[in-house]
C-alpha positions as semicolon CSV with decimal commas, in nm:
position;residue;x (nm);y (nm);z (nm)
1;X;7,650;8,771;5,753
2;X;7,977;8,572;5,777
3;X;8,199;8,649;6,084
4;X;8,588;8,604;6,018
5;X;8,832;8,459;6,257
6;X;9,185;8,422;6,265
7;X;9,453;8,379;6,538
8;X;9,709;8,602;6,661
9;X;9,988;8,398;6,483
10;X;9,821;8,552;6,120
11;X;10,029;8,854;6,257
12;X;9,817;9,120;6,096
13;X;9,832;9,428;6,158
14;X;9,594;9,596;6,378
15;X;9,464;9,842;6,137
16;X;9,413;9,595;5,881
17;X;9,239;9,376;6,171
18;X;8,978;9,684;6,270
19;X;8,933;9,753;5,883
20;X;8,813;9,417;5,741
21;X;8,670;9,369;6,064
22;X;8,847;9,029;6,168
23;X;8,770;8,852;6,530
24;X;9,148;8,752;6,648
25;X;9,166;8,510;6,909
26;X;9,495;8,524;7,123
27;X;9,777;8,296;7,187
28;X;9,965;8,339;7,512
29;X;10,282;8,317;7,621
30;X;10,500;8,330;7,933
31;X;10,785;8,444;8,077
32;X;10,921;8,355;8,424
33;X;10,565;8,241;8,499
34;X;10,418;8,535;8,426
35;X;10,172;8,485;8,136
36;X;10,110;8,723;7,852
37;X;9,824;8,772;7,588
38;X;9,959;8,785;7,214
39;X;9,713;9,041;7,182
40;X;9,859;9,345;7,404
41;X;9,577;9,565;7,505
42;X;9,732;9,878;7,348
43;X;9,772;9,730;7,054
44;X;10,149;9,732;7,050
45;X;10,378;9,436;7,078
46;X;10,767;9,629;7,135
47;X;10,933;9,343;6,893
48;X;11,293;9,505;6,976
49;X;11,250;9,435;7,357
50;X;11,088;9,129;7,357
51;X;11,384;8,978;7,124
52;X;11,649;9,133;7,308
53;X;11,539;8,961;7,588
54;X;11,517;8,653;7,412
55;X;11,922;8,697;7,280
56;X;12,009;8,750;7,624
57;X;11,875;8,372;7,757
58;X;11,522;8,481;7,808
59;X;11,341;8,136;7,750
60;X;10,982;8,155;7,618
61;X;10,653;7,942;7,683
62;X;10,396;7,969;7,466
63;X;10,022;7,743;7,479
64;X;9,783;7,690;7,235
65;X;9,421;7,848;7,230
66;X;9,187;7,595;7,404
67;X;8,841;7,466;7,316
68;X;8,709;7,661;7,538
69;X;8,855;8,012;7,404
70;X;8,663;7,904;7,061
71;X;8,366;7,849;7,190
72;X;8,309;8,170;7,391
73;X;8,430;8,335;7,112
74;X;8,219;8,153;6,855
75;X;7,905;8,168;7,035
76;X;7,849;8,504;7,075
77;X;7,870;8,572;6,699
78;X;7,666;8,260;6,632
79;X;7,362;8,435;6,930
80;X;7,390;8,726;6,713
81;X;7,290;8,516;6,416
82;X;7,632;8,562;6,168
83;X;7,773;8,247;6,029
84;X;8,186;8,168;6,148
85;X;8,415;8,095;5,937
86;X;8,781;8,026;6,122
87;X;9,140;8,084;5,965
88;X;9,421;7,944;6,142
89;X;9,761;7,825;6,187
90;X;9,848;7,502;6,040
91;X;9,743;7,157;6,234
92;X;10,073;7,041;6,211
93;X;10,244;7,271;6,450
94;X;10,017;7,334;6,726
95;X;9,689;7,143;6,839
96;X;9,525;7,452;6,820
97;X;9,333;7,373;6,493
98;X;9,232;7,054;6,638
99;X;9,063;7,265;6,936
100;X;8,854;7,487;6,641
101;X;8,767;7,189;6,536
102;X;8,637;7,009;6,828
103;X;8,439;7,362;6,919
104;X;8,268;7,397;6,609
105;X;8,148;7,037;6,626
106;X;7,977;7,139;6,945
107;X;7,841;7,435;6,844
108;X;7,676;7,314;6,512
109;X;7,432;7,095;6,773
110;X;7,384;7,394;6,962
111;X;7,308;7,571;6,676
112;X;7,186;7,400;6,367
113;X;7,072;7,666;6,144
114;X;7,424;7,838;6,140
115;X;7,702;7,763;5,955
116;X;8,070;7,704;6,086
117;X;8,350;7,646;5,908
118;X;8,696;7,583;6,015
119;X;9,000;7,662;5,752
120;X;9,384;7,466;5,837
121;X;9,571;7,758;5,623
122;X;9,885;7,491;5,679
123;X;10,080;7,828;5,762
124;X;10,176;8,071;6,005
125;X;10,243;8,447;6,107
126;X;10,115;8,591;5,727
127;X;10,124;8,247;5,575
128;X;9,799;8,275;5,773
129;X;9,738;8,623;5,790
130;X;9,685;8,679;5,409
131;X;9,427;8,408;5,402
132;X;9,239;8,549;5,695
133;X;9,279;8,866;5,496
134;X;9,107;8,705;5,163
135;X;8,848;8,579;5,385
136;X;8,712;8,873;5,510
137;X;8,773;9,084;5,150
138;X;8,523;8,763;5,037
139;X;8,288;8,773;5,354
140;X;8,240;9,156;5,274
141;X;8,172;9,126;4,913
142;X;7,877;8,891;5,029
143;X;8,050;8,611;4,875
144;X;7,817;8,285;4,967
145;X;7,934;8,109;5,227
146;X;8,038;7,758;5,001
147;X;8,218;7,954;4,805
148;X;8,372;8,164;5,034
149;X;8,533;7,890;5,212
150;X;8,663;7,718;4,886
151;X;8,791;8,039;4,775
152;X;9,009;8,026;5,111
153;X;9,145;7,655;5,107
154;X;9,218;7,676;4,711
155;X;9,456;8,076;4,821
156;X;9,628;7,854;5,122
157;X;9,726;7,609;4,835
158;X;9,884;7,875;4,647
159;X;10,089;8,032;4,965
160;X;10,459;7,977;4,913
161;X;10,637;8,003;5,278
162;X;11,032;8,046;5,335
163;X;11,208;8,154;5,576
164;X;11,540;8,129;5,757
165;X;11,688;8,183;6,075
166;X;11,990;8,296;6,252
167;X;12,035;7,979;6,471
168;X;11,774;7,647;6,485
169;X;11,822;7,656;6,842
170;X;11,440;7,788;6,881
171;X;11,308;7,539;6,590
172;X;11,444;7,236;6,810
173;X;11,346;7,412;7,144
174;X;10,992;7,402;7,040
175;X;11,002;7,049;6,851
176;X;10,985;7,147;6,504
177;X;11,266;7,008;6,393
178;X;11,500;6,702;6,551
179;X;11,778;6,785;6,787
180;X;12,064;6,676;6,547
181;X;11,971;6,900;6,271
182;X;11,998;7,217;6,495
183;X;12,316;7,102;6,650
184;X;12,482;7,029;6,300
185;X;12,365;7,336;6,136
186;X;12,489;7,565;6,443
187;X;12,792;7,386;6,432
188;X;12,885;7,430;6,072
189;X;12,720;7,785;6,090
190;X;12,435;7,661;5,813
191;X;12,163;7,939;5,780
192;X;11,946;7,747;5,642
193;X;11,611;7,853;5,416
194;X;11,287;7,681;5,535
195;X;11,003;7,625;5,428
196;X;10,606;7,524;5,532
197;X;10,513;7,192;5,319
198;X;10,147;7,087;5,153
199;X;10,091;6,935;5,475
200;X;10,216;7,264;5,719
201;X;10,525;7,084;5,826
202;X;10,835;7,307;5,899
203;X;11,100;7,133;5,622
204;X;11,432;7,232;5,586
205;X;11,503;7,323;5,196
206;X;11,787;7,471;5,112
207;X;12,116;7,506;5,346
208;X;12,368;7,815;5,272
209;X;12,669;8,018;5,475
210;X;12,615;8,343;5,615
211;X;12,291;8,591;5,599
212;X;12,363;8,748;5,325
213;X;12,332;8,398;5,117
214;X;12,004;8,288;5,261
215;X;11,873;8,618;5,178
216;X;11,955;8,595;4,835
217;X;11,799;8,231;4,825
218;X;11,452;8,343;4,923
219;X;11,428;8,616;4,638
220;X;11,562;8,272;4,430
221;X;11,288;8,154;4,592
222;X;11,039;8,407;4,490
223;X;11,193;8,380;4,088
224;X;11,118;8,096;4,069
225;X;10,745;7,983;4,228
226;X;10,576;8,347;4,173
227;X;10,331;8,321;3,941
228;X;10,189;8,719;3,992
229;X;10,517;8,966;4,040
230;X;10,211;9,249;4,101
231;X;10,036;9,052;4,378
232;X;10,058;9,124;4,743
233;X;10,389;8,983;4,928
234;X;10,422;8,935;5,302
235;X;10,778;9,024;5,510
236;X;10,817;8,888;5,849
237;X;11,123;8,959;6,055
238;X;11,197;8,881;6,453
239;X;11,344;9,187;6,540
240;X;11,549;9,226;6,214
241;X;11,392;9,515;6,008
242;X;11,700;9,607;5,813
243;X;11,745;9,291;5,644
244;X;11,348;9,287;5,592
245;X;11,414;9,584;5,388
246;X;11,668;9,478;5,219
247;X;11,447;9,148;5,129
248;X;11,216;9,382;4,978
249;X;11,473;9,592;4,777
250;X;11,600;9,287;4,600
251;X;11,246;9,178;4,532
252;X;11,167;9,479;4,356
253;X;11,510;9,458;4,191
254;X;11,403;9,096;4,070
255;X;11,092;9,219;3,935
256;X;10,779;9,229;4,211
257;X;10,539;9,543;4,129
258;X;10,291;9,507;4,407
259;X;10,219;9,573;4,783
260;X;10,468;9,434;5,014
261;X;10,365;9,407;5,356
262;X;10,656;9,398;5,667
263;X;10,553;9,287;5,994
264;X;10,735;9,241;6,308
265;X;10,716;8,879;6,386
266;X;10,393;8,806;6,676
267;X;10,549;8,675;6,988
268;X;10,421;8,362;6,973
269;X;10,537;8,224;6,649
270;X;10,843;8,446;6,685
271;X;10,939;8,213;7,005
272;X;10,989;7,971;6,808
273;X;11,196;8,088;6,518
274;X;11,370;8,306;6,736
275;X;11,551;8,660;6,707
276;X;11,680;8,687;6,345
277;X;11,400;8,492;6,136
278;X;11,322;8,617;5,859
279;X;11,007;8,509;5,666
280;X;10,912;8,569;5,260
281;X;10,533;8,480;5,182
282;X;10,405;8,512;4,853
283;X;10,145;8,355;4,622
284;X;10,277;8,049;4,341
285;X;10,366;7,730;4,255
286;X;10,343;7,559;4,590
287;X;10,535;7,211;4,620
């Protein structure tokens, strides 16, 4: 059989995770030089506190997952004789791909009559998710492996990802975008509507003033790249779950049918958008 993997920063939730039976391998974090798993072992990441310490100066270091975390977690589906197929966050924001990669190269010596396959989604939080999510709806079905895989690259080329953000103080912190943007747009009190590129870069698309505005730009957003108002739609907010619904009630106002899906940003990836993000993910047009 095929084994699914994802990362923490697919931000699924855990009942979906223990239902389509997806391996997550954790990010950490720390705080004061005390280092946390992404994964809590409950189960239960309290969003509310963890931003509310982050509004109050609370600064946040996060590290990628190393080669070494792949390959102890490959390897013991591979001994067990499944196939691996990993889903994960986009190259071009953390070198974690680049470690998936470099693990599965070892492993296919190790293991030649297995198959691995490593998937750059180009995403993050459910950018991510949802593809991890197709994955292991395909893996299930008994899809064959080939296809499988294609399947997943050709649904990461359909995800359209916005978002925006109450300050790009945390986008800057973290490098994802140059100093001088953040300090102009928190200056002139931009919030601005993001996006992830073809390539996974974090681009700045769209500039407005006040929430309210940028809210309205991602269900402009939606209009106008959805090509399926009745398929499944992703929510991601950092500790902001009113405006999340509200998202959602314009969406259905502007004409979206199906499941919509509201998640409380991970830690990890919520470090570096920061209290206030907001995130729309939906499948379209991609440019």
């Amino acid at each position: 059989m095929t084994k699914i993997f994802t990362d923490t920063s697919g931000n699924l939730p855990d009942e979906l995770i223990r239902r389509h039976e997806i391996t997550v391998i954790p990010f950490h974090y720390s705080i004061d030089g005390r280092e946390f798993s992404a994964l809590p072992d409950n189960g239960v990441f309290d969003g509310k506190a963890f931003y509310d310490e982050m509004r109050n100066g609370v600064v946040v270091q996060t590290s990628m997952i190393n080669e070494h975390d792949f390959l102890k977690a490959f390897e013991e589906a591979l001994a067990q004789g499944d196939d691996v197929v990993y889903v994960g966050m986009s190259g071009n924001i953390s070198g974690t791909y680049q470690a998936s990669l470099t693990a599965a190269a070892a492993l296919r010596e190790q293991y030649p009559d297995r198959r691995i396959a490593t998937v750059n989604t180009r995403g993050a939080s459910l950018g991510e998710g949802f593809a991890a999510l197709y994955a292991a709806q395909l893996a299930k079905a008994e899809t064959g492996f080939d296809e499988l895989v294609e399947k997943v690259e050709a649904s990461c080329n359909a995800m359209c990802q916005y978002f925006t953000v109450e300050t790009l103080t945390y986008l800057q912190r973290g490098g994802r975008i140059s100093k001088v943007l953040a300090l102009v747009g928190n200056l002139l009190s931009i919030k601005p509507v993001l996006r992830g590129d073809m390539d996974g870069n974090i681009v700045l698309y769209h500039k407005t003033r006040g929430r309210q505005k940028s809210l309205d730009a991602l269900v402009e957003k939606y209009g106008e790249f959805v090509t399926d108002r009745s398929a499944l739609v992703g929510i991601a907010h950092a500790d902001c779950a009113e405006d999340a619904a509200k998202l959602e009630r314009q969406l259905r106002e502007n004409g979206h049918t199906g499941q919509v899906l509201t998640v409380c940003y991970e830690p990890v990836t919520g470090s570096h958008v920061g209290p206030g993000a907001l995130a729309l993910f939906f499948y379209g047009k991609r440019t």
